[in-house]
C-alpha positions as CSV (number, residue, x, y, z in Angstrom):
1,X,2.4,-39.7,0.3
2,X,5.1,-37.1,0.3
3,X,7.3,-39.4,2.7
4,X,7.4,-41.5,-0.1
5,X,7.9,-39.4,-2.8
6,X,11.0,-37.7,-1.2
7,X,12.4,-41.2,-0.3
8,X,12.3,-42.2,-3.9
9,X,13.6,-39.1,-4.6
10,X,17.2,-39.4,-2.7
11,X,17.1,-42.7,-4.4
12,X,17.5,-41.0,-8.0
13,X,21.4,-41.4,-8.7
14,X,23.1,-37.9,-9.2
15,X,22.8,-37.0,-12.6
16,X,19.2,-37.7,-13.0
17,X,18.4,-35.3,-10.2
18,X,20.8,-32.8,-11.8
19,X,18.6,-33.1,-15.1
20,X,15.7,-32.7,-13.4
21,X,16.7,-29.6,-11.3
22,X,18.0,-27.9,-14.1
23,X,14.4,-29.0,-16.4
24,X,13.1,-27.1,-13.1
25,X,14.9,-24.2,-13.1
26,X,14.8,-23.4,-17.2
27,X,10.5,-24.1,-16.8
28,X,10.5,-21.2,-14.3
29,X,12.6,-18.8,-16.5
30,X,10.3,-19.4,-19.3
31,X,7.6,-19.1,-17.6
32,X,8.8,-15.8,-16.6
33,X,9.7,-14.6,-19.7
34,X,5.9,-15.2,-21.0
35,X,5.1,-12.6,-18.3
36,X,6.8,-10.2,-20.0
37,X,5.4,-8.1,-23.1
38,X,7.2,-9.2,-25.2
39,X,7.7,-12.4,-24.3
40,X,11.3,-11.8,-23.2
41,X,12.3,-12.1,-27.2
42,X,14.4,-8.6,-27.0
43,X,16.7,-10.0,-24.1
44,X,19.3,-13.1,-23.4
45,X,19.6,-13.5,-19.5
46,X,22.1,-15.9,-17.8
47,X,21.3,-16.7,-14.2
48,X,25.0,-17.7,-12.6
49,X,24.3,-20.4,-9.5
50,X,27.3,-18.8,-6.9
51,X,27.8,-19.8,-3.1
52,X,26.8,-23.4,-2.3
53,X,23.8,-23.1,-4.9
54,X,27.4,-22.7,-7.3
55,X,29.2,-25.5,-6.3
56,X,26.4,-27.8,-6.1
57,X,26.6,-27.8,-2.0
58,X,22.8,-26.7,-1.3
59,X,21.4,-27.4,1.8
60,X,18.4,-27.0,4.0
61,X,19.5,-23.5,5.6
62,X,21.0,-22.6,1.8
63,X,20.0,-18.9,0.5
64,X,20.5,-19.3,-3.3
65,X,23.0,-16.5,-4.3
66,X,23.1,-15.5,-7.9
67,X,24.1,-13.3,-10.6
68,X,22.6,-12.0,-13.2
69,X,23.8,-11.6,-17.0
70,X,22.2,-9.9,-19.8
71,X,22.7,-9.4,-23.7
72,X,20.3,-7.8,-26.2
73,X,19.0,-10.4,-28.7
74,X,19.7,-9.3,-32.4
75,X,17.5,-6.3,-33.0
76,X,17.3,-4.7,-29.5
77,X,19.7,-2.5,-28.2
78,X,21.3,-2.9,-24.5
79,X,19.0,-0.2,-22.8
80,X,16.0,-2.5,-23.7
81,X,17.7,-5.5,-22.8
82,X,18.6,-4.8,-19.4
83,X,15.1,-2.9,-18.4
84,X,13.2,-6.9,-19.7
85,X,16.1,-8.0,-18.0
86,X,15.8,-6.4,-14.5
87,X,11.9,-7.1,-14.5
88,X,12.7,-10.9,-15.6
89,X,15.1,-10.9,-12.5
90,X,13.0,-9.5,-10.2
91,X,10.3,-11.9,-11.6
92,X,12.3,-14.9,-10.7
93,X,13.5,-14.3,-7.4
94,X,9.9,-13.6,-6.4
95,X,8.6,-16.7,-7.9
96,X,11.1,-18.6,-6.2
97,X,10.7,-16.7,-2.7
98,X,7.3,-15.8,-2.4
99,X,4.6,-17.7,-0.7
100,X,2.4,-19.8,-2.5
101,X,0.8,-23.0,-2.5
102,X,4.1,-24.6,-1.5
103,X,6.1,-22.9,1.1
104,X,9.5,-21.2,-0.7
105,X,12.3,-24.1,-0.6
106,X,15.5,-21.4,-0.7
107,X,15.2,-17.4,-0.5
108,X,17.5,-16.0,-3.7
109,X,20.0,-13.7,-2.7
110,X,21.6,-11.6,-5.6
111,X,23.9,-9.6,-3.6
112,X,27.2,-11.0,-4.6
113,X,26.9,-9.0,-7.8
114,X,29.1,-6.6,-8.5
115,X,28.3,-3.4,-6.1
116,X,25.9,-5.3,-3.8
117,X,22.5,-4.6,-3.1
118,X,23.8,-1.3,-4.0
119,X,24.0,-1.6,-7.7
120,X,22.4,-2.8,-11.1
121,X,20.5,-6.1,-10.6
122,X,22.1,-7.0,-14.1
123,X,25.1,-6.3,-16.4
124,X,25.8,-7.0,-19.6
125,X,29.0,-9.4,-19.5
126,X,31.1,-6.5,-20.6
127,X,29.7,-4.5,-17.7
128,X,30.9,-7.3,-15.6
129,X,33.9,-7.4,-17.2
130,X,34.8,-3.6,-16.6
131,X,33.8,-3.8,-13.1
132,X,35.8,-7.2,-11.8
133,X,38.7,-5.3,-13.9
134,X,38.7,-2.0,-11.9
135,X,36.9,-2.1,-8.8
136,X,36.4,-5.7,-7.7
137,X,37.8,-6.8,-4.1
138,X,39.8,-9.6,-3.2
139,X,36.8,-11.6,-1.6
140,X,34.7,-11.0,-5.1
141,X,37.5,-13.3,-6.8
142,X,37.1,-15.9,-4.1
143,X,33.2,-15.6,-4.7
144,X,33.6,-16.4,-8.4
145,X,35.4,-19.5,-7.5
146,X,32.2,-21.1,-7.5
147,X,30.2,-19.2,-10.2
148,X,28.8,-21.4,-13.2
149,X,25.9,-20.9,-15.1
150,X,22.5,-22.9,-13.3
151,X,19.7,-21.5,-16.1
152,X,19.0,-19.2,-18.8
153,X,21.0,-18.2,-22.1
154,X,24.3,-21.2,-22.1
155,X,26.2,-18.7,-24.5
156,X,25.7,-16.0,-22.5
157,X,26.6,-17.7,-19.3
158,X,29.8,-19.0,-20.7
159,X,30.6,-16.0,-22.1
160,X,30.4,-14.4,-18.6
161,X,32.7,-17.5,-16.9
162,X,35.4,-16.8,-20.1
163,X,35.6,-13.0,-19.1
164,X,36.1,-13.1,-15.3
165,X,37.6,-16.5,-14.8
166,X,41.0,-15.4,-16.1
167,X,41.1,-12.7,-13.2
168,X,40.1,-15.3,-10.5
169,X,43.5,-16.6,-11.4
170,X,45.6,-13.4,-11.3
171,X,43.8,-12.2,-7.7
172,X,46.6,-13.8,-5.5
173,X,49.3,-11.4,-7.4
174,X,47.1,-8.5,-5.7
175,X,49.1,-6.6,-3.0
176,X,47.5,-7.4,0.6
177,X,45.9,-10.5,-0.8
178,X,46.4,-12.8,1.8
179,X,45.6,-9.6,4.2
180,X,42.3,-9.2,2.1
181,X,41.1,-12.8,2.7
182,X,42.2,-12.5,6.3
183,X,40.6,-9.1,6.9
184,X,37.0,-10.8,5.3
185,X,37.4,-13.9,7.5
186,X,38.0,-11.7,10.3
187,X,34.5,-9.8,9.7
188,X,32.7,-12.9,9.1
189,X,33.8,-13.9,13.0
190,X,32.8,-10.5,14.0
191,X,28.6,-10.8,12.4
192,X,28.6,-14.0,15.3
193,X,26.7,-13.0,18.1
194,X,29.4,-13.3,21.2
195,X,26.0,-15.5,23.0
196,X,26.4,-17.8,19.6
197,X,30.5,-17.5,19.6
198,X,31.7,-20.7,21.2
199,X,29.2,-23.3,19.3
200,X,29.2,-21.4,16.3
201,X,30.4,-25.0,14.1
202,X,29.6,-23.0,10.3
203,X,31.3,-19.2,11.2
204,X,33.1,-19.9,14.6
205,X,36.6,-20.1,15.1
206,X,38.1,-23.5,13.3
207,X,34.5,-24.0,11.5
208,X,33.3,-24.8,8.1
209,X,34.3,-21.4,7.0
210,X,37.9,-21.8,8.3
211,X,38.0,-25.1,6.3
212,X,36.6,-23.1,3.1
213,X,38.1,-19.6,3.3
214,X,41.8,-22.0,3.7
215,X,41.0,-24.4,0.3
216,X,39.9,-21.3,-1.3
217,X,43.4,-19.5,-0.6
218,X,45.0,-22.4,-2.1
219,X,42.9,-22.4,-5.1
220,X,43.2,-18.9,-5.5
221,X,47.3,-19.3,-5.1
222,X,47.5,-22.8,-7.1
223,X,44.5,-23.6,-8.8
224,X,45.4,-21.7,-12.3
Protein backbone atom coordinates (compact mmCIF):
# COMPACT_ATOMS: atom_id res chain seq x y z
CA UNK A 1 0.00 0.00 0.00
CA UNK A 2 1.13 3.55 -0.06
CA UNK A 3 2.53 3.10 3.69
CA UNK A 4 4.70 0.86 2.22
CA UNK A 5 5.78 2.35 -0.76
CA UNK A 6 6.79 5.65 1.11
CA UNK A 7 8.71 3.52 3.73
CA UNK A 8 10.81 1.96 1.03
CA UNK A 9 11.12 5.10 -0.32
CA UNK A 10 13.04 6.97 2.74
CA UNK A 11 15.00 3.83 2.49
CA UNK A 12 16.49 4.74 -1.02
CA UNK A 13 20.14 6.24 -0.11
CA UNK A 14 20.49 9.93 -1.28
CA UNK A 15 21.60 9.97 -4.61
CA UNK A 16 19.19 7.55 -5.95
CA UNK A 17 16.37 9.68 -4.77
CA UNK A 18 18.16 12.66 -6.24
CA UNK A 19 18.11 10.72 -9.73
CA UNK A 20 14.88 9.94 -9.48
CA UNK A 21 13.53 13.44 -8.58
CA UNK A 22 15.33 15.04 -11.14
CA UNK A 23 14.06 11.91 -13.96
CA UNK A 24 10.72 13.49 -12.37
CA UNK A 25 11.12 16.85 -12.85
CA UNK A 26 12.82 16.78 -16.64
CA UNK A 27 9.41 14.11 -17.63
CA UNK A 28 7.22 17.07 -16.65
CA UNK A 29 9.11 19.77 -18.66
CA UNK A 30 8.90 17.58 -21.67
CA UNK A 31 5.79 16.77 -21.28
CA UNK A 32 5.05 20.44 -21.31
CA UNK A 33 6.92 21.28 -24.09
CA UNK A 34 4.83 18.65 -26.34
CA UNK A 35 1.86 20.96 -25.30
CA UNK A 36 3.19 23.56 -27.10
CA UNK A 37 3.00 24.08 -31.06
CA UNK A 38 5.82 23.71 -31.72
CA UNK A 39 6.89 21.33 -29.52
CA UNK A 40 9.03 23.80 -27.55
CA UNK A 41 11.83 23.33 -30.45
CA UNK A 42 12.19 27.39 -30.91
CA UNK A 43 13.09 27.83 -27.12
CA UNK A 44 15.85 26.61 -24.41
CA UNK A 45 14.32 27.12 -20.72
CA UNK A 46 16.30 26.57 -17.50
CA UNK A 47 14.19 26.20 -14.42
CA UNK A 48 16.59 27.46 -11.32
CA UNK A 49 15.47 25.44 -7.89
CA UNK A 50 15.98 28.72 -5.30
CA UNK A 51 14.82 28.80 -1.46
CA UNK A 52 14.92 25.36 0.30
CA UNK A 53 13.76 23.71 -3.17
CA UNK A 54 17.58 25.39 -4.02
CA UNK A 55 19.52 24.08 -1.43
CA UNK A 56 17.95 20.74 -1.39
CA UNK A 57 16.12 21.59 2.18
CA UNK A 58 12.35 20.82 0.96
CA UNK A 59 9.95 20.07 3.28
CA UNK A 60 6.38 19.35 3.95
CA UNK A 61 5.22 23.13 4.33
CA UNK A 62 7.94 23.98 1.33
CA UNK A 63 6.57 26.40 -1.60
CA UNK A 64 8.98 25.65 -4.45
CA UNK A 65 10.42 29.02 -5.48
CA UNK A 66 11.96 29.26 -8.91
CA UNK A 67 13.41 31.13 -11.69
CA UNK A 68 13.02 31.03 -14.92
CA UNK A 69 15.66 31.28 -17.88
CA UNK A 70 15.22 31.45 -21.48
CA UNK A 71 17.43 31.30 -24.85
CA UNK A 72 16.17 31.13 -28.40
CA UNK A 73 17.33 27.75 -29.95
CA UNK A 74 19.30 28.38 -33.29
CA UNK A 75 16.88 29.72 -35.77
CA UNK A 76 14.38 31.65 -33.53
CA UNK A 77 14.93 34.95 -32.43
CA UNK A 78 14.44 36.09 -28.56
CA UNK A 79 10.85 37.59 -29.03
CA UNK A 80 9.72 33.98 -29.92
CA UNK A 81 11.66 32.44 -27.37
CA UNK A 82 10.44 34.03 -24.43
CA UNK A 83 6.52 34.11 -25.62
CA UNK A 84 7.03 29.62 -25.83
CA UNK A 85 8.87 30.38 -22.87
CA UNK A 86 6.33 32.16 -20.71
CA UNK A 87 3.45 29.66 -21.83
CA UNK A 88 6.02 26.65 -20.96
CA UNK A 89 6.39 28.42 -17.49
CA UNK A 90 3.05 29.04 -16.87
CA UNK A 91 2.45 25.39 -18.04
CA UNK A 92 4.61 23.94 -15.44
CA UNK A 93 3.73 25.65 -12.46
CA UNK A 94 0.16 24.67 -13.12
CA UNK A 95 0.96 21.11 -13.67
CA UNK A 96 2.73 21.07 -10.63
CA UNK A 97 -0.05 23.14 -8.55
CA UNK A 98 -3.19 22.32 -9.81
CA UNK A 99 -5.49 19.65 -8.62
CA UNK A 100 -5.60 16.49 -10.10
CA UNK A 101 -5.74 12.95 -9.43
CA UNK A 102 -3.06 13.35 -6.75
CA UNK A 103 -3.42 16.31 -4.54
CA UNK A 104 -0.42 19.11 -5.48
CA UNK A 105 2.83 18.01 -3.29
CA UNK A 106 4.40 21.87 -3.23
CA UNK A 107 2.70 25.20 -4.72
CA UNK A 108 5.59 26.87 -7.19
CA UNK A 109 6.30 30.18 -6.34
CA UNK A 110 8.28 32.24 -9.03
CA UNK A 111 8.41 35.43 -7.32
CA UNK A 112 12.01 35.74 -6.41
CA UNK A 113 12.67 36.64 -9.96
CA UNK A 114 13.97 39.69 -10.67
CA UNK A 115 10.96 42.44 -10.26
CA UNK A 116 8.64 40.07 -8.42
CA UNK A 117 5.33 39.14 -9.27
CA UNK A 118 5.67 42.40 -10.89
CA UNK A 119 7.78 41.60 -13.79
CA UNK A 120 8.59 39.19 -16.78
CA UNK A 121 8.02 35.51 -15.81
CA UNK A 122 11.34 34.83 -17.84
CA UNK A 123 14.55 36.51 -18.96
CA UNK A 124 17.03 35.66 -21.19
CA UNK A 125 20.32 35.20 -18.99
CA UNK A 126 21.53 38.53 -20.32
CA UNK A 127 18.26 40.04 -19.13
CA UNK A 128 19.19 38.64 -15.79
CA UNK A 129 22.36 39.73 -16.06
CA UNK A 130 21.41 43.51 -16.66
CA UNK A 131 18.99 43.52 -14.04
CA UNK A 132 21.12 41.90 -10.84
CA UNK A 133 23.82 44.52 -12.34
CA UNK A 134 21.60 47.69 -11.96
CA UNK A 135 18.70 47.28 -9.87
CA UNK A 136 19.07 44.17 -7.75
CA UNK A 137 18.79 44.56 -3.77
CA UNK A 138 20.86 43.34 -1.14
CA UNK A 139 18.33 40.41 -0.14
CA UNK A 140 18.19 39.29 -4.10
CA UNK A 141 22.04 38.41 -3.64
CA UNK A 142 21.41 36.48 -0.49
CA UNK A 143 18.39 34.73 -2.50
CA UNK A 144 20.91 33.57 -5.19
CA UNK A 145 22.98 32.00 -2.60
CA UNK A 146 20.96 28.97 -3.13
CA UNK A 147 20.08 29.12 -6.88
CA UNK A 148 21.21 26.02 -8.99
CA UNK A 149 19.66 24.68 -11.87
CA UNK A 150 16.82 21.70 -10.85
CA UNK A 151 15.49 20.96 -14.67
CA UNK A 152 15.50 22.12 -18.16
CA UNK A 153 18.38 23.35 -20.61
CA UNK A 154 22.00 22.39 -18.30
CA UNK A 155 23.87 24.99 -20.55
CA UNK A 156 21.54 27.43 -20.13
CA UNK A 157 21.21 26.96 -16.46
CA UNK A 158 24.87 27.22 -15.95
CA UNK A 159 25.18 29.90 -18.07
CA UNK A 160 22.73 31.83 -15.76
CA UNK A 161 24.78 30.63 -12.26
CA UNK A 162 28.31 31.97 -14.27
CA UNK A 163 26.62 35.44 -14.87
CA UNK A 164 25.15 36.31 -11.39
CA UNK A 165 27.31 34.24 -9.14
CA UNK A 166 30.20 36.64 -9.47
CA UNK A 167 27.93 39.49 -7.94
CA UNK A 168 26.72 37.31 -5.02
CA UNK A 169 30.30 37.67 -4.06
CA UNK A 170 30.79 41.51 -4.45
CA UNK A 171 27.17 42.21 -2.58
CA UNK A 172 28.87 42.71 0.96
CA UNK A 173 31.12 45.69 -0.60
CA UNK A 174 27.49 47.38 -1.15
CA UNK A 175 27.04 50.47 1.13
CA UNK A 176 24.22 49.73 3.94
CA UNK A 177 24.81 46.04 3.41
CA UNK A 178 24.68 44.84 6.68
CA UNK A 179 21.77 47.55 7.17
CA UNK A 180 20.03 45.94 4.06
CA UNK A 181 20.01 42.31 5.50
CA UNK A 182 18.97 43.84 8.86
CA UNK A 183 16.20 46.05 7.46
CA UNK A 184 14.78 42.53 5.50
CA UNK A 185 15.11 40.46 8.70
CA UNK A 186 13.36 43.16 10.43
CA UNK A 187 10.24 42.95 7.90
CA UNK A 188 10.24 39.35 7.94
CA UNK A 189 9.48 39.70 12.07
CA UNK A 190 6.98 42.31 11.12
CA UNK A 191 4.58 39.73 8.45
CA UNK A 192 4.27 37.49 12.14
CA UNK A 193 1.01 37.98 13.46
CA UNK A 194 1.63 39.59 17.16
CA UNK A 195 -1.10 36.38 18.33
CA UNK A 196 1.70 34.01 16.51
CA UNK A 197 4.80 36.21 17.85
CA UNK A 198 6.10 34.34 20.84
CA UNK A 199 6.02 30.61 19.43
CA UNK A 200 6.82 31.62 16.09
CA UNK A 201 10.10 28.80 16.03
CA UNK A 202 10.68 29.35 11.79
CA UNK A 203 10.27 33.63 11.71
CA UNK A 204 10.22 34.61 15.50
CA UNK A 205 12.84 36.21 17.20
CA UNK A 206 16.13 33.68 17.57
CA UNK A 207 14.32 31.22 14.96
CA UNK A 208 15.40 29.27 11.97
CA UNK A 209 15.51 32.44 10.02
CA UNK A 210 17.84 34.10 12.59
CA UNK A 211 20.05 31.06 12.27
CA UNK A 212 19.87 31.43 8.28
CA UNK A 213 19.72 35.23 7.58
CA UNK A 214 23.33 35.04 10.27
CA UNK A 215 25.21 32.00 8.03
CA UNK A 216 24.04 33.78 4.97
CA UNK A 217 25.86 37.13 6.20
CA UNK A 218 28.85 35.21 6.58
CA UNK A 219 28.70 33.63 3.32
CA UNK A 220 27.88 36.65 1.73
CA UNK A 221 31.12 38.35 3.66
CA UNK A 222 33.48 35.23 3.46
CA UNK A 223 32.28 32.73 1.22
CA UNK A 224 34.09 34.11 -2.17
Amino acid sequence: DAAVALDAERQQPAHVLHQRHAGARHALLHRQMRRLADHGAGVRIAVMGMGKCGGRELNYVSDVDVIYVVEPADGYDQDYALDRGTTLAKNLALACSAPGQEQPLWPVDAALRPEGKQGPLVRTVESHRAYYERWAQTWEFQALLKARPVAGDVEVGRAYCDAVQPMVWHASRRENFVDDVQAMRRRVEQHIPAAEAARQLKLGAGGLRDVEFSVQLLQLVHGR
